[in-house]
N, C-alpha and C positions, 0 to 999 in steps of 0.2 A: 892441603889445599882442596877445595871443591875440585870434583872431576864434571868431567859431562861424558857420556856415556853414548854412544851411537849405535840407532839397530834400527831394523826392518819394521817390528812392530811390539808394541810395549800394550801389556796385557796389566792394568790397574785391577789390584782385589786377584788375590789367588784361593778363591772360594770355587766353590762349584762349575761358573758359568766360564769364569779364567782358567782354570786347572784344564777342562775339556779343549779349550779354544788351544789353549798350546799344548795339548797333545795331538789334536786335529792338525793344528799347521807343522808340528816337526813329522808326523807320519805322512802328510799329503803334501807340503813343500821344504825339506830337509836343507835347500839351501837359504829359509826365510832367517833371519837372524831376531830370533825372539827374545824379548824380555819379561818375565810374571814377577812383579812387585805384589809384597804382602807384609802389614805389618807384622802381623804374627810371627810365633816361630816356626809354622809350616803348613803347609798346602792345606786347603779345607779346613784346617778350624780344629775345632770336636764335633762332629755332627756325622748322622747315620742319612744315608739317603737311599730310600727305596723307590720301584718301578715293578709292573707289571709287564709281563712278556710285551703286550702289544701295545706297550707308549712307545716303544722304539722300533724303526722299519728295518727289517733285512738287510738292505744295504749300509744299514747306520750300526750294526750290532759290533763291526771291528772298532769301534772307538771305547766301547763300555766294557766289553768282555774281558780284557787287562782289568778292572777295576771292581768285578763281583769277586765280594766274601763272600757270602751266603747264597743258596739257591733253593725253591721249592718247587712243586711242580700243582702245588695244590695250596686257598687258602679257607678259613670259616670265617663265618659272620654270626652274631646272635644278637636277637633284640627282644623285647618280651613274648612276639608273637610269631616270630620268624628266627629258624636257626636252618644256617644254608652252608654245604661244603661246596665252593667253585674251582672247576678243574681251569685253571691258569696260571702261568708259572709264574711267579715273582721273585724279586731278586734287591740283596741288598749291599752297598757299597759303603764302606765305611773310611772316614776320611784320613786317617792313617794309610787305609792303601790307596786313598790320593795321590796321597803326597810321596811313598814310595815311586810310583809308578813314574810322576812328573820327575820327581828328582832321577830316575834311574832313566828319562826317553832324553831329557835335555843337559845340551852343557852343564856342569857345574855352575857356573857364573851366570848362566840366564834364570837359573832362582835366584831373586835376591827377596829371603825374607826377613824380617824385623826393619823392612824400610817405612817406615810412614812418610805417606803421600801427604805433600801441603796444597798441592794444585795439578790438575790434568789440561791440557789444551789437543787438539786435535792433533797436535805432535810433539810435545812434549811435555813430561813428568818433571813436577820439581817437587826435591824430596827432603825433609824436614833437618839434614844435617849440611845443607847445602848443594850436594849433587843435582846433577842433571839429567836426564835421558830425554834427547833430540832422535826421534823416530818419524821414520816416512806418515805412520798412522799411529794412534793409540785406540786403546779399546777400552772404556771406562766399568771394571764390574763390581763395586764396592758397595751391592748393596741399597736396599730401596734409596730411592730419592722422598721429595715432599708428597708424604703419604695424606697434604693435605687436599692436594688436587684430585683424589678420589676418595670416593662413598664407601668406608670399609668395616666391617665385621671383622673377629678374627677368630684363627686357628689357634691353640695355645695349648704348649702342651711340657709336662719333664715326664725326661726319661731314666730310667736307672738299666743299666748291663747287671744279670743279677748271676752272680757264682753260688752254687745250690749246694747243701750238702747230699744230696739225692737224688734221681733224675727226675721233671716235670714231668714227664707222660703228653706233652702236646707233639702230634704228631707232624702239624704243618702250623704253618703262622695262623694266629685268629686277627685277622686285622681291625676289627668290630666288636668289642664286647662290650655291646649297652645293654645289658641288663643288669647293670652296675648302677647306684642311685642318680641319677638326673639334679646335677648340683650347675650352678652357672651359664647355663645355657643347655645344649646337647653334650652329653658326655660320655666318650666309651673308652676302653682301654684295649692297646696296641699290642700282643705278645708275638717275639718272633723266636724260635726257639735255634738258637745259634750251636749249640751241643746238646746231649742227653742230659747236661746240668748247668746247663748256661743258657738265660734266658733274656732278653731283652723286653722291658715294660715297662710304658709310658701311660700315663695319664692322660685325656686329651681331651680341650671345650671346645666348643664353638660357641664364645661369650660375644656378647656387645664390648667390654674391653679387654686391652692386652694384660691388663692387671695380673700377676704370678706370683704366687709364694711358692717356689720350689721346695720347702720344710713342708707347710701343709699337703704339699703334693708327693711329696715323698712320704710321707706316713701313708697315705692314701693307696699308695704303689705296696708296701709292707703290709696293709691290710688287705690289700687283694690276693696276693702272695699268700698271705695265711691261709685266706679262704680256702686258693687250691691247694694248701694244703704242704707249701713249699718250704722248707726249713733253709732260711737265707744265712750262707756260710759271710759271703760278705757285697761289698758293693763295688765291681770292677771301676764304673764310671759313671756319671750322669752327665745329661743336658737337658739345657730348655729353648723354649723360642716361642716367639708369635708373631703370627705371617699373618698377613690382612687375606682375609675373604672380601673381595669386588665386587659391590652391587651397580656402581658405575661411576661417572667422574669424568674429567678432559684430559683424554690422554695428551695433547700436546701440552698441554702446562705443566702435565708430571713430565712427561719427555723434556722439557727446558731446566723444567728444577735440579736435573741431574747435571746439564753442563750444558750450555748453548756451543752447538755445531759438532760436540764430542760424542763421536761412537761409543754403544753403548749396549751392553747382554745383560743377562740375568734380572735378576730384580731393578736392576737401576733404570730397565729398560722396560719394563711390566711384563715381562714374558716369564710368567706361571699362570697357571688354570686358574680362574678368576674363584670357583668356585672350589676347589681342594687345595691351593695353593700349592701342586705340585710345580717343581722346577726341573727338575730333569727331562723330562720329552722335550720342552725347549730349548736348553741347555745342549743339549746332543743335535736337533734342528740347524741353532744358532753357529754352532762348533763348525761345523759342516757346511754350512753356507760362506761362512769367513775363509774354509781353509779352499773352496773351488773359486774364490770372488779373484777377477784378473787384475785387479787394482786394488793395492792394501794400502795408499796414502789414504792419508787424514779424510780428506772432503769425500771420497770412495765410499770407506769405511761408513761415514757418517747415513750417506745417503740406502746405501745398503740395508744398515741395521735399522733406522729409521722406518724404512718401509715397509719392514720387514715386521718390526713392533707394531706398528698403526695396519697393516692388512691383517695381521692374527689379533689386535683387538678388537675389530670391524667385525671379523668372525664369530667372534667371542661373547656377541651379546646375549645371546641363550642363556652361555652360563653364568652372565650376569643378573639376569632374571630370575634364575631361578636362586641363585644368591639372596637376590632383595626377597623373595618369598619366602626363604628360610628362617632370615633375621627380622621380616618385617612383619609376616603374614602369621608366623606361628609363635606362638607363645614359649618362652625358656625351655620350659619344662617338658615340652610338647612338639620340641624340634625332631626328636629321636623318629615322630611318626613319619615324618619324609621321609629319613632312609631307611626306614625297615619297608614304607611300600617300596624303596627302589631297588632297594634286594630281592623282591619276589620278579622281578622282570630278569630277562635273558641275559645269560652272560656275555656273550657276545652283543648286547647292547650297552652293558654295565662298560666292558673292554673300552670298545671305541666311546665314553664318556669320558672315560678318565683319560684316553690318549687324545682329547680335545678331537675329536674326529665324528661325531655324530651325526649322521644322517638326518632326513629330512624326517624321514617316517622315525627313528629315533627318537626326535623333539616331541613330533607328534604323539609316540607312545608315554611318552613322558609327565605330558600335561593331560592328557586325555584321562574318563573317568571322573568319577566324583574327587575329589581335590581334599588333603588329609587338613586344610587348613580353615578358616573362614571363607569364603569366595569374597565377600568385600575387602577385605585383607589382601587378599592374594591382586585384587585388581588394583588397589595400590601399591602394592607392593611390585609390579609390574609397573606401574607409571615410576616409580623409581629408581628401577634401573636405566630409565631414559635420561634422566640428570646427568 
């Protein structure tokens, strides 16, 4: 017979932004009685997620620190005209130790994965074999909503974990390597070097669509491989994805598309950098504000995250601009020139960009100078991210 199931707070989608939010609430209120719903068969998915030391604040670093595989203290860039080694540490989590970590902080039975959700309401889950979950709040993370309510470019990318019969010689992650051929937009490749023979290598556009052929991209990853020279014993794993690049849009219409009144993180709620599509400094943000909020029913919750999504998109228009300038102002092939000038600026500007934190003089340095683009372009391409 269908059950109903009774708790504190029910955490829909246990992907990144869910997985955080109930480790934040069982380490900061131990007596909250959580639920993480995931269709899947476990926490996070298959996916690799990385961050730079300073997308996360000092005080925020107990929640992520359980959750780094990998760690560097240095990473490079190269493009045809710039090769640059940055001292700043980066760090990557992979979702297997997610979902360890989740399964090992909570109950047994507050995972419940392989449930598909049929519907979310501000307090209650109803789940597709009949069950119920009646919670004070839910928290809805599963995932963009109507990607049609905003103006988006995208990120897109497959990655392959490559087991070597030899070791690659890279001695810190190249997080940039465009001087790789310029196919589909802007294109560089991602290597993170996870052992002396174990290397992680993704392919990666910034196209006009999310269009993918993992095969074509995978050959693509095997002839870079070559290049350096790497003799592939075999293929531990791959993934793919494509995450919208924001040049702008109405955030309350995508905030409604996800569920009218229902609280809401991660993607479903627009909280990644409009322009790298990162999710994690929000992610950690978001986790943290849920687990100190003194009111976790439904209407709380709602107003909370709510406000929370709409004053960091408010903020966020910079990097929505320079979004539309990237996709609108430059040409496919000719994307690459943006961020190789933004690699010859400060790292310590470069930091606080990517951790959505940029300064006024920041912006300013940013736009300032002669412009790698058309100026007519660039000036519509500015009236467009006002849309």
């Amino acid at each position: 017979m269908p059950a109903t199931i009774n708790c504190d707070v029910a955490i829909v989608g246990g992907g990144l932004a869910g997985g955080l939010i109930a480790l934040a609430l069982r380490r900061k209120r131990p007596d909250c009685d959580v639920r993480i719903v995931e269709g899947g068969s476990r926490i996070g998915g298959n996916h690799l997620w990385s961050f730079f030391a300073t997308d996360v604040a000092p005080a925020d670093r107990w929640l992520t620190a359980p959750l780094i595989g990998h760690g560097w203290t240095s990473y490079d860039v190269a493009f045809p005209a710039v090769s640059r080694t940055l001292r700043t540490g980066y760090y990557s989590i992979e979702s297997r130790r997610l979902d360890q970590v989740v399964r090992a902080e909570l109950p047994a039975h507050a995972v419940m994965t392989r449930r598909k959700v049929l519907a979310a309401s501000p307090t209650a889950v109803v789940l597709s074999d009949g069950d119920r979950i009646e919670a004070k709040g839910v928290i809805d993370c599963r995932g963009p909503a109507d990607l049609a309510a905003l103006h988006c470019g995208w990120q897109k990318f497959h990655g392959r974990e490559l087991a070597l019969a030899e070791a690659h010689g890279l001695a810190r992650p190249k997080l940039m390597d465009a001087t790789v051929e310029q196919l589909d937009g802007y294109r560089f490749v991602y290597a993170l070097p996870f052992s002396p023979t174990c290397a992680f290598v993704e392919d990666t556009y910034y196209s006009d669509t999310p269009d993918l052929d993992p095969a074509l991209l995978g050959m693509r990853i095997a002839a870079y491989a070559d290049a350096q020279g790497w003799q592939v014993d075999h293929v531990v794993r791959e993934e793919s994805g494509a995450l919208p690049v924001v040049m702008g849009g109405d955030f309350e219409a995508y905030w409604q598309a996800g569920g009218n009144k229902v609280a809401k993180a991660g993607g479903r709620a627009g909280l990644f950098h409009p322009l790298t599509s990162y999710a994690l400094p929000d992610a950690v943000r978001t986790a943290t504000l849920v687990a100190a909020a003194s009111d976790l029913g439904g209407a709380a919750l709602h107003r909370l995250l709510h406000d929370f999504a709409r004053s960091t998109w408010r903020r966020r228009h910079f990097y929505r601009m320079l979004a539309a300038m990237l996709f609108k102002a430059a040409e496919p092939t000719e994307r690459y020139r943006i961020l190789q000038r933004f690699y010859r600026l400060d790292p310590q500007l470069i930091g606080r960009f990517y951790a959505g934190h940029s300064t006024l003089f920041d912006r300013l340095r940013l736009v300032s100078g002669k412009p790698p683009v058309p100026v007519g372009r660039a000036v519509s391409a500015i009236r467009e991210s006002f849309r």
